[in-house]
C-alpha positions as CSV (number, residue, x, y, z in Angstrom):
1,X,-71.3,16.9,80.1
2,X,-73.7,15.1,77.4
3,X,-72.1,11.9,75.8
4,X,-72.9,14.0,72.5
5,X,-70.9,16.7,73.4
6,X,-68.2,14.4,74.6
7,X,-68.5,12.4,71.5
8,X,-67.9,15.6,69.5
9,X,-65.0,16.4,71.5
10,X,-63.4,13.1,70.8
11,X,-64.1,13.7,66.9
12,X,-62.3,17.4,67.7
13,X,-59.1,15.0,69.4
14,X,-58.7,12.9,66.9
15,X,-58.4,15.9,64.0
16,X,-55.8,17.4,66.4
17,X,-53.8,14.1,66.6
18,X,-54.1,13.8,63.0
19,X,-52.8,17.4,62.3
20,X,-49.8,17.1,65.1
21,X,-48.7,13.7,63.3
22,X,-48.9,15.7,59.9
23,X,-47.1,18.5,60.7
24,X,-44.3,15.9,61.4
25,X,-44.7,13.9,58.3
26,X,-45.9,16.4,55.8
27,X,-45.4,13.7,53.1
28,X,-48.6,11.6,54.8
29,X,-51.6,13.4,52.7
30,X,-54.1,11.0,54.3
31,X,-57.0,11.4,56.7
32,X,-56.5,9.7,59.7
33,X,-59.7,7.6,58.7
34,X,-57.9,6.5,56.2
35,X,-54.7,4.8,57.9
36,X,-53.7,1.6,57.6
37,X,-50.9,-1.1,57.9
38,X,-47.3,1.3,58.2
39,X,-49.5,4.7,58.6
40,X,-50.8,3.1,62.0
41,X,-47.2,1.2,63.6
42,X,-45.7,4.9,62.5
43,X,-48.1,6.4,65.0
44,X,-47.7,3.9,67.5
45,X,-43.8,4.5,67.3
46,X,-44.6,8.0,67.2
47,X,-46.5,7.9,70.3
48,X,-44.3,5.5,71.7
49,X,-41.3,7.6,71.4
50,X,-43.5,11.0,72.7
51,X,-45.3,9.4,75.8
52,X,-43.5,5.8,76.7
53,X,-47.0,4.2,76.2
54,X,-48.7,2.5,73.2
55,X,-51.9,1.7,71.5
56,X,-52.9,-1.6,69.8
57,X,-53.5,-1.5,65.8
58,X,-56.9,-3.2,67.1
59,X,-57.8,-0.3,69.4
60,X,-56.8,1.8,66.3
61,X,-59.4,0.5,64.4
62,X,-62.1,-0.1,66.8
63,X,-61.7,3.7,68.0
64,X,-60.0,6.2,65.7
65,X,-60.5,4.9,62.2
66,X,-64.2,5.1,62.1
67,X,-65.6,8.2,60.8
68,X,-68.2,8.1,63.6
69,X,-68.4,6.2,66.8
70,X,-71.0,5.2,69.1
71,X,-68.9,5.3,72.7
72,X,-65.8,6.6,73.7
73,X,-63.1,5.3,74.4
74,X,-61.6,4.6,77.9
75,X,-60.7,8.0,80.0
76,X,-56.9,6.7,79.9
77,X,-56.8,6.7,76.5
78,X,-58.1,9.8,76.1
79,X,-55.5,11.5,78.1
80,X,-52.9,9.3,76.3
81,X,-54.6,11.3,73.0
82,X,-54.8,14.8,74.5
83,X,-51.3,14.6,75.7
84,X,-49.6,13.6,71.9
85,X,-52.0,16.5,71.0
86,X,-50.3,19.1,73.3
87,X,-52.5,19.4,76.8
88,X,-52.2,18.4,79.5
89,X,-55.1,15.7,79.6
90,X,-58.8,15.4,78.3
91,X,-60.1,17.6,80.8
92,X,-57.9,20.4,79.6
93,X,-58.4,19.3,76.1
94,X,-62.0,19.6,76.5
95,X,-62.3,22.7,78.5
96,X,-60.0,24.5,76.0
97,X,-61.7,23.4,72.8
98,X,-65.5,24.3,73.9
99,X,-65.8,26.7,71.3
100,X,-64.9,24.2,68.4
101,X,-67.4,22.5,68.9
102,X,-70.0,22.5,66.2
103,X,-73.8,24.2,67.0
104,X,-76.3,21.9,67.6
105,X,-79.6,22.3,65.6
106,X,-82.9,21.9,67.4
107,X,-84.8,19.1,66.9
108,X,-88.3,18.8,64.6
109,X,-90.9,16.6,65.9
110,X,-90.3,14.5,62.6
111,X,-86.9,14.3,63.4
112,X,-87.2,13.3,66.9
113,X,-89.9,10.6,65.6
114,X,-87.1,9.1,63.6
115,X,-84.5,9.5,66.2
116,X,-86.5,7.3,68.0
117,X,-87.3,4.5,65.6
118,X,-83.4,4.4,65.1
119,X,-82.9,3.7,68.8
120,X,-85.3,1.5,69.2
121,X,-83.7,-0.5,66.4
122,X,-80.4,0.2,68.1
123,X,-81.4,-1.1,71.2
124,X,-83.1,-4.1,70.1
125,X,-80.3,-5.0,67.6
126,X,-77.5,-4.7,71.0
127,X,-79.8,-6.8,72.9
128,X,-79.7,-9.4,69.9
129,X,-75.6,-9.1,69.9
130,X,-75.8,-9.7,73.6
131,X,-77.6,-12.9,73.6
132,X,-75.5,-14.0,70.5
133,X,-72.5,-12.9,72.5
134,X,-73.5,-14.9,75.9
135,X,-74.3,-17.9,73.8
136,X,-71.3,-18.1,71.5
137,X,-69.2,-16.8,74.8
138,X,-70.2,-18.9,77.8
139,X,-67.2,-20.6,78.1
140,X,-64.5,-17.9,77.8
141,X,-61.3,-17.0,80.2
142,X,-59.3,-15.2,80.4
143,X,-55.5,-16.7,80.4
144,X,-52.5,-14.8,81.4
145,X,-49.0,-15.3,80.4
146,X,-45.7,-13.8,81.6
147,X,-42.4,-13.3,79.3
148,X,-39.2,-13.7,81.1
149,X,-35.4,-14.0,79.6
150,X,-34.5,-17.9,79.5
151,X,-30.8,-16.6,80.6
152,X,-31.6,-14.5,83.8
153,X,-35.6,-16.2,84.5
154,X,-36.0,-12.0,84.6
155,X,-39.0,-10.5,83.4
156,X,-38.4,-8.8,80.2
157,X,-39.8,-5.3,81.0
158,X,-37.5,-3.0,78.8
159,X,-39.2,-3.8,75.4
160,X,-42.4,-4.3,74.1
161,X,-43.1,-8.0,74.0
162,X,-45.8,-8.2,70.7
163,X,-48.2,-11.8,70.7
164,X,-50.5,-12.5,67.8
165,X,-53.0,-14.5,68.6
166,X,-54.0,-17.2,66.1
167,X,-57.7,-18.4,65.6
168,X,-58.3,-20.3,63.0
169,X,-61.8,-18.7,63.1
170,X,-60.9,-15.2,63.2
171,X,-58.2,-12.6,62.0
172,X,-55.0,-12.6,63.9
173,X,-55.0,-10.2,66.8
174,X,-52.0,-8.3,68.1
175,X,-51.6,-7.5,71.8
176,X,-48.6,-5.9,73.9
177,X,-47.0,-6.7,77.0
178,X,-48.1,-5.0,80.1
179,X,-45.7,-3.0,82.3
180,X,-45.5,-6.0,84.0
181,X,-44.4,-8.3,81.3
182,X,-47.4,-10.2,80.5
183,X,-50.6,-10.1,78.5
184,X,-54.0,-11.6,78.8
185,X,-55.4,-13.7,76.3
186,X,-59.6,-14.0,76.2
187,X,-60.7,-16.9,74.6
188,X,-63.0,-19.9,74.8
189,X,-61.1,-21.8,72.1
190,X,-59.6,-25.4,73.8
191,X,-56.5,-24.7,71.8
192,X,-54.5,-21.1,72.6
193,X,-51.8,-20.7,69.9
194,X,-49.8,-17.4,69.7
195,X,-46.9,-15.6,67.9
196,X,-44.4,-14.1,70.4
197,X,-41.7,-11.7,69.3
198,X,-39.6,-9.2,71.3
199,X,-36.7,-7.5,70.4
200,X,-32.9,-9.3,70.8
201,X,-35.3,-12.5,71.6
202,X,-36.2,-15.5,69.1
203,X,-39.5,-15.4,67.8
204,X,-41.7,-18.3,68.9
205,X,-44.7,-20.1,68.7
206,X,-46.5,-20.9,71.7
207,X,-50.0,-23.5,72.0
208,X,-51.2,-24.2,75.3
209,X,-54.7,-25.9,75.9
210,X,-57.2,-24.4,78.3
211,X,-56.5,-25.4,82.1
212,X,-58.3,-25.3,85.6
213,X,-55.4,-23.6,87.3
214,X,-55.2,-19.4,88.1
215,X,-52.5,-17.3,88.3
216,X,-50.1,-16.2,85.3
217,X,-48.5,-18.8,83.3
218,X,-44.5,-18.2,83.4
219,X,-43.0,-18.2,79.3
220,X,-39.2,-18.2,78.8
221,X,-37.7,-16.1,76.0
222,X,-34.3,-17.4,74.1
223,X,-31.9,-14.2,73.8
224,X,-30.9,-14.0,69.7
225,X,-27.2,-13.6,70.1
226,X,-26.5,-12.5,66.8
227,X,-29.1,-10.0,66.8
228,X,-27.4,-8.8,70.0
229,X,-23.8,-9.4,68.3
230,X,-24.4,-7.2,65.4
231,X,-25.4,-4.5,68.0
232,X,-22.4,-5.0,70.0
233,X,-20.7,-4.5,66.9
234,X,-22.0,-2.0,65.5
235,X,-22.0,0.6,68.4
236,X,-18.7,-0.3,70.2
237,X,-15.4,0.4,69.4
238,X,-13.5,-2.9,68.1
239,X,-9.9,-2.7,67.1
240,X,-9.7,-6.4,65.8
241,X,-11.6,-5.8,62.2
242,X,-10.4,-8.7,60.7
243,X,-11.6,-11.2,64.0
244,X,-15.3,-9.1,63.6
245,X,-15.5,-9.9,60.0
246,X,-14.3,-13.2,61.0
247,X,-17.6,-13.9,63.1
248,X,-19.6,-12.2,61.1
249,X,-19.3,-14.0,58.1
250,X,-20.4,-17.1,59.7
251,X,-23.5,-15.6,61.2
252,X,-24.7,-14.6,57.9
253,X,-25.6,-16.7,55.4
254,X,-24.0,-16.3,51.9
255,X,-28.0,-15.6,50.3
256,X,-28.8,-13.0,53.2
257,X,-30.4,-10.1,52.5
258,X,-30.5,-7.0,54.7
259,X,-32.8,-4.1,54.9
260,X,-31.7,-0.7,56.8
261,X,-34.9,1.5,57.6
262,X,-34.4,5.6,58.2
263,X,-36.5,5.7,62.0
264,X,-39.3,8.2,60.2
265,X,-39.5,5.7,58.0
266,X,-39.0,8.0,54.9
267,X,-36.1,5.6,53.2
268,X,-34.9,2.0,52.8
269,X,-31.9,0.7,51.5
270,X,-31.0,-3.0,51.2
271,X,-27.4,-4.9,51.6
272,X,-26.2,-8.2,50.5
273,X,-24.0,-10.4,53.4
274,X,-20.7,-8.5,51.8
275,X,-22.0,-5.0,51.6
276,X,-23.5,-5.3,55.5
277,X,-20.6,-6.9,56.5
278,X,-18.3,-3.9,55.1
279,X,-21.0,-1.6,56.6
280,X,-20.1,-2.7,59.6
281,X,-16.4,-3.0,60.3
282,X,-15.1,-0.2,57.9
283,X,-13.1,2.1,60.4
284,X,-14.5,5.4,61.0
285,X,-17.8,4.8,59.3
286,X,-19.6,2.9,62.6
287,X,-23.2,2.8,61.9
288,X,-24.0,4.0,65.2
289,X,-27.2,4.0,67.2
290,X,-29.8,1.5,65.4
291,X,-31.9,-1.2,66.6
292,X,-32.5,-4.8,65.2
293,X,-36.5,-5.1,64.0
294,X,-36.6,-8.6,63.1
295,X,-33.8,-11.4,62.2
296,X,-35.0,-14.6,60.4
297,X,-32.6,-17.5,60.7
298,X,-31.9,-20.6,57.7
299,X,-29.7,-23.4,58.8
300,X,-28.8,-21.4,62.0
301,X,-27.4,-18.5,60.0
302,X,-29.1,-15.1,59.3
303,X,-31.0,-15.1,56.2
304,X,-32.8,-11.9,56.5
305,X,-32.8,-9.2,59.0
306,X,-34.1,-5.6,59.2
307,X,-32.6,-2.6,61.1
308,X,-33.6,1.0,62.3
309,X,-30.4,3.6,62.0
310,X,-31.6,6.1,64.4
C-alpha cells in the first residue's frame, strides 16, 4: 500500500480515537488537534487503563496533534491506536476502513510541476537538517538508567516510573519507564539532570555526568511512607480511630492542603489537615479505593498532596 494511502488511513485512526474518547467524555468539545496539557494525560490514563500500555505527551505531539504529517508513526503504535479504536490491530483497521478513504484527484501537469518543486525543496531542506543534526549531534549517547526500591533493591515494575529530563537548552522532556524498569536518556550534554517521580516513592532529582562505561546505571527509589500510610488507612479496616488520627495528625502539617480528584477527572474538591483527617477515620464512611498522585513534604510533614477516589 502507497505511504499516501497509509498516511490517509492514519488521519482516518486518529478521528476514530478522537470520537471513542468523546463518546466517553461528551463534555470534551475539542478536536483532538486541539489537545493539550489535562486533555492529553486524560488519554494517556484512558489508554492506560484500556490496553496496560502508554504513550508519551511528546509522541502526542510529534504524531497526533498535527493536522497533517509527513511519516507515520511506528507499526506498534499503530496497533496500540487501532486497538483503543475497537479492532483488532492496523491491519484490520485498515482493511475495514478502505472505503473511507477520501478519492484521490488525478494530477495536472501544472500540478505535478509544483509537486515537484515542493519536494525538491523538501528534500534539500532534510538534507540541510541532517548535516545540522550530525554537526550539533556528534557526540551523543545514549545513557540508560534502572529504578529499583531502596527497601527491597527490586526493580519497581508495577507503576509507571515518569523522568523529566532537564536541559537548560531545551523544554523539559518526559519519558516512561520500560517494562523493565528503566529509560534511556539521548543526549550529548556533559551534565544529565532529571526529575524522577513514581507513585508511593519520593520524588528526586538525579545529575550524573557523561561516562565511558556501558550497561544500565542502577537508581534507588526511597518508599514515601506516608503516602503509603494514608493508603493503608484509607482502604483497611482499623478499629483504633483515635491511634489513626493520632498518627495522622503528625504527618500533616497544620497549613496542608489536600486535593481529592473524581478518576474521569470531571470534579475536584479540596480539604484542610482537619477535614482530610475526619475523611479518613469517620467510621462507616472509608474512602475506599483511591490512589496517591503526588505528596509534597515541608519540615518532614505533608504540606500538599493530591488523590484519585476511584
Amino acid at each position: 500500500m502507497g505511504t499516501d494511502n497509509a498516511i490517509a488511513f492514519f488521519y482516518l485512526l486518529k478521528d476514530e480515537v478522537a470520537k471513542v474518547y468523546h463518546e466517553k467524555n461528551p463534555s470534551l468539545n475539542k478536536s483532538i488537534h486541539e489537545w493539550a496539557g489535562n486533555e492529553i494525560r486524560n488519554f494517556q490514563d484512558d489508554l492506560s487503563n484500556e490496553l496496560n500500555e502508554r504513550i508519551s505527551e511528546r509522541w502526542f505531539y510529534s504524531h497526533i496533534k498535527p493536522i497533517e504529517n509527513e511519516k507515520l508513526p511506528r507499526i506498534d503504535m499503530l496497533n496500540i491506536l487501532s486497538k483503543y479504536a475497537g479492532y483488532t490491530n492496523w491491519d484490520e483497521f485498515q482493511a475495514k476502513n478502505t472505503e473511507n478513504l477520501p478519492k484521490q484527484k488525478k494530477n495536472s501537469p501544472k500540478s505535478i510541476k509544483k509537486w515537484r518543486i515542493w519536494l525538491f525543496l523538501i528534500g534539500f531542506s532534510i538534507i540541510i537538517g541532517i548535516i545540522f543534526f550530525l554537526l550539533n549531534n556528534k557526540n551523543e549517547r545514549a545513557h540508560s538508567f534502572c529504578f529499583y526500591d531502596q527497601d527491597t533493591h527490586q526493580p519497581i515494575l508495577d507503576s509507571t516510573v515518569e523522568v523529566t529530563v532537564l536541559d537548560e537548552n531545551e523544554s523539559p522532556i518526559k519519558l516512561f519507564s520500560d517494562k523493565e524498569g528503566c529509560v534511556t536518556v539521548n543526549t550529548n550534554e556533559e551534565l544529565i539532570k532529571f526529575i524522577v517521580k513514581a507513585p508511593y516513592y519520593k520524588t528526586d532529582t538525579i545529575e550524573r555526568r557523561q561516562w565511558k562505561e556501558q550497561g544500565a546505571e542502577k537508581i534507588e527509589l526511597r518508599r514515601d511512607d506516608y503516602a503509603l500510610m494514608i493508603l493503608l488507612f484509607a482502604t483497611s479496616d482499623v478499629q483504633d480511630w483515635e491511634k489513626r488520627r493520632a498518627q495522622l495528625d503528625k504527618m500533616i502539617s497544620e497549613e496542608a492542603i489536600v486535593f481529592q480528584i473524581t478518576q474521569n477527572n470531571t470534579g475536584m474538591e479540596m480539604y484542610n489537615k482537619s477535614e482530610f483527617i475526619d475523611k479518613l477515620t469517620t467510621p462507616l464512611k472509608s474512602l475506599g479505593d483511591i490512589e496517591i498522585i503526588e505528596t509534597i513534604y515541608q519540615n518532614d510533614q505533608i504540606i500538599n498532596l493530591r488523590f484519585i477516589q476511584k
